[in-house]
C-alpha atoms as a printed R data frame, in Angstrom:
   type eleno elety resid chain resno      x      y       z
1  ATOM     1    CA   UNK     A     1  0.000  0.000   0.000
2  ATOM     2    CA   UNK     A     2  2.747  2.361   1.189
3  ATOM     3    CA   UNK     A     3  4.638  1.391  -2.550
4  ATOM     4    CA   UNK     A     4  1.476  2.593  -4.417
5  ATOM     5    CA   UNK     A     5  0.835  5.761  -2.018
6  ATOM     6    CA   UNK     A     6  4.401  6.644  -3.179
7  ATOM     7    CA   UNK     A     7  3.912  6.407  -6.917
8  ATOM     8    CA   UNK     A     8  0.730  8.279  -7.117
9  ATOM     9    CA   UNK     A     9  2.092 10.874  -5.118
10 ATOM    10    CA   UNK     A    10  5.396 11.103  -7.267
11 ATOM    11    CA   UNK     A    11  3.065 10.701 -10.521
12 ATOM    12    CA   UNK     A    12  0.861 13.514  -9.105
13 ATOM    13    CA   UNK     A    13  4.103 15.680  -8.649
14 ATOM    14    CA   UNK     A    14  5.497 14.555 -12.321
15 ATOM    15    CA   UNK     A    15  1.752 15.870 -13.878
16 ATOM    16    CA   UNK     A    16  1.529 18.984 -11.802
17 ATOM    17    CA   UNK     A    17  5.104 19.956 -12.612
18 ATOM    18    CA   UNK     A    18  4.375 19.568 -16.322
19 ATOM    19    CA   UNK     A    19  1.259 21.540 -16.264
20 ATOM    20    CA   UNK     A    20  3.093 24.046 -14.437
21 ATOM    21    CA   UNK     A    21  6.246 24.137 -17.347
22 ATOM    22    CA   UNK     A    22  3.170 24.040 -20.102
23 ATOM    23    CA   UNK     A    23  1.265 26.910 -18.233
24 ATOM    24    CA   UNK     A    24  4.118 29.179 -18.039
25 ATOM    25    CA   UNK     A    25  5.144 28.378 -21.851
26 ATOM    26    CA   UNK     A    26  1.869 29.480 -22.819
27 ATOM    27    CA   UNK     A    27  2.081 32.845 -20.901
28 ATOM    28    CA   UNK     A    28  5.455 33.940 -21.713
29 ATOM    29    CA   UNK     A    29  5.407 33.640 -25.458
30 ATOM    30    CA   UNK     A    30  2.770 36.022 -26.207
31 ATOM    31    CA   UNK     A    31  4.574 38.508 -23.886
32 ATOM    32    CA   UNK     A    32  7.805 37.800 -25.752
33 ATOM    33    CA   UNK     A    33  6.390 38.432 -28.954
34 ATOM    34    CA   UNK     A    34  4.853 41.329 -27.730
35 ATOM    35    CA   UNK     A    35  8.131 42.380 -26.089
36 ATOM    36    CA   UNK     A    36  9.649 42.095 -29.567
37 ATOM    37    CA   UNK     A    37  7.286 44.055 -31.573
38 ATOM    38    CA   UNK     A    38  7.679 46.840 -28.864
39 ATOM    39    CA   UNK     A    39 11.504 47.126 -29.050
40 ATOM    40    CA   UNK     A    40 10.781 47.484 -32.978
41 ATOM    41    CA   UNK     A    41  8.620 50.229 -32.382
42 ATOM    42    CA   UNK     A    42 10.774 52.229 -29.969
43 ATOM    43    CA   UNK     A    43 13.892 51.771 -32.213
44 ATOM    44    CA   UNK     A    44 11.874 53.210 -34.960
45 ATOM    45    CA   UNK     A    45 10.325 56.159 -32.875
46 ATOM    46    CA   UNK     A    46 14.359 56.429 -31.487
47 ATOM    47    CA   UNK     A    47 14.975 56.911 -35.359
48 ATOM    48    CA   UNK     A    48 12.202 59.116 -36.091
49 ATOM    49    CA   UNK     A    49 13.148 61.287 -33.024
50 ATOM    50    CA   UNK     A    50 16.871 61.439 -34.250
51 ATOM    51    CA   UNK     A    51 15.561 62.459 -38.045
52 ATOM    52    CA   UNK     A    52 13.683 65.473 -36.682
53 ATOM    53    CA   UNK     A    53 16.601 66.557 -34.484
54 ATOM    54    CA   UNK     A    54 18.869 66.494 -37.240
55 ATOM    55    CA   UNK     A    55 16.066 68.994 -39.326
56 ATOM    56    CA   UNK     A    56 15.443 71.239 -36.375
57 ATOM    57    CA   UNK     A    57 19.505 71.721 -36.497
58 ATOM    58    CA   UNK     A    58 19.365 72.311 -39.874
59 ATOM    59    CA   UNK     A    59 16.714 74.879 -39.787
60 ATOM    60    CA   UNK     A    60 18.676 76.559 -36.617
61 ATOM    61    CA   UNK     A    61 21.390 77.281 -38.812
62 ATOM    62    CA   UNK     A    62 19.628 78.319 -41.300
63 ATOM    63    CA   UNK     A    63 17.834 80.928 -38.867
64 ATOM    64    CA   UNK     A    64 20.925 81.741 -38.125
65 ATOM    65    CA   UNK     A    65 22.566 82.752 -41.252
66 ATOM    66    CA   UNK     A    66 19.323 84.497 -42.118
67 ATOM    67    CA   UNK     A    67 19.884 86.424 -38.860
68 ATOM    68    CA   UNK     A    68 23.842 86.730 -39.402
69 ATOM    69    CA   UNK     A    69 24.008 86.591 -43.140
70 ATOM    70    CA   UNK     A    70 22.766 89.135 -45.572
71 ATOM    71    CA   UNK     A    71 24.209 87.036 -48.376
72 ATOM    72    CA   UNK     A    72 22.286 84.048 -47.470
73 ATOM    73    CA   UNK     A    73 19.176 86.332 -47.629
74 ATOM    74    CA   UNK     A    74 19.303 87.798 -51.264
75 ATOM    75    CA   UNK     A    75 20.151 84.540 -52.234
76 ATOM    76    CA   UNK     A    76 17.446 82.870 -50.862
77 ATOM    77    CA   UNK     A    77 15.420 85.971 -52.017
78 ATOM    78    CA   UNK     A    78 16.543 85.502 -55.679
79 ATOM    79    CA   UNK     A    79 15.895 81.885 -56.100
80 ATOM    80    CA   UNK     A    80 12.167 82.756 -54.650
81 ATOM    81    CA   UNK     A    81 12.080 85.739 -57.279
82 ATOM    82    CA   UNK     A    82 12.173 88.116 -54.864
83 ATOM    83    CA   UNK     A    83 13.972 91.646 -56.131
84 ATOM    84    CA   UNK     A    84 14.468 95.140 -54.986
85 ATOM    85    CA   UNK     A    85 12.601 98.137 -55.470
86 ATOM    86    CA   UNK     A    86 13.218 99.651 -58.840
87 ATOM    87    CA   UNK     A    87 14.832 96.257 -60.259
88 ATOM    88    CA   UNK     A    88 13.522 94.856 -63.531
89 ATOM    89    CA   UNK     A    89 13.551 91.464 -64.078
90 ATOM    90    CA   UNK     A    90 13.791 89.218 -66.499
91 ATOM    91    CA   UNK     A    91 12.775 85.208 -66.445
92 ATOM    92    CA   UNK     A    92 13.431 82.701 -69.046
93 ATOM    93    CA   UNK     A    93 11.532 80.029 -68.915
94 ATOM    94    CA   UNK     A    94 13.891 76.486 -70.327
95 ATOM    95    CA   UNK     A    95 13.359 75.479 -74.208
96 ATOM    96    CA   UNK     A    96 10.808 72.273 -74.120
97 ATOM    97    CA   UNK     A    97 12.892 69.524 -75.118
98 ATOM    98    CA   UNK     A    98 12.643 68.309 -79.003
């Protein structure tokens, strides 16, 4: 009697253990997988964020040189067909291609 006790109580053990292992499979992998796609997403906002630092740098400068640069401004005037009082202009638009 004592011999059986002893093997349903070890085959109880074995069973419980193993639903245990399966339980815990089943819970972590969604949360890996969702662990995954998250680290995916923050490297791509990281990227994003680094992107529009590197514009609002850009822009700085620029602000600066239009602050700093008169050069820089009629340029940037010209190419938008901007001119100065009593200036005439004159635009040529390209040949169409034949």
């Amino acid at each position: 009697m004592n011999v059986f006790l002893t093997i349903i109580t070890r085959t109880t053990l074995v069973v419980a253990l193993i639903l245990v292992l399966a339980a815990g499979v089943v819970t972590i992998a969604p949360k890996f997988s969702q662990m995954s796609g998250l680290a995916q997403q923050r490297n791509e906002l990281l990227r994003r964020i680094d992107f529009k630092g590197h514009e609002i740098k850009v822009l700085k400068d620029k602000q600066q040189r239009f602050k700093t640069d008169p050069e820089f401004v009629e340029r940037v005037a010209r190419m938008n067909r901007r001119v100065r009082p009593g200036e005439l202009v004159f635009v040529f638009d390209a040949e169409p291609v034949r």
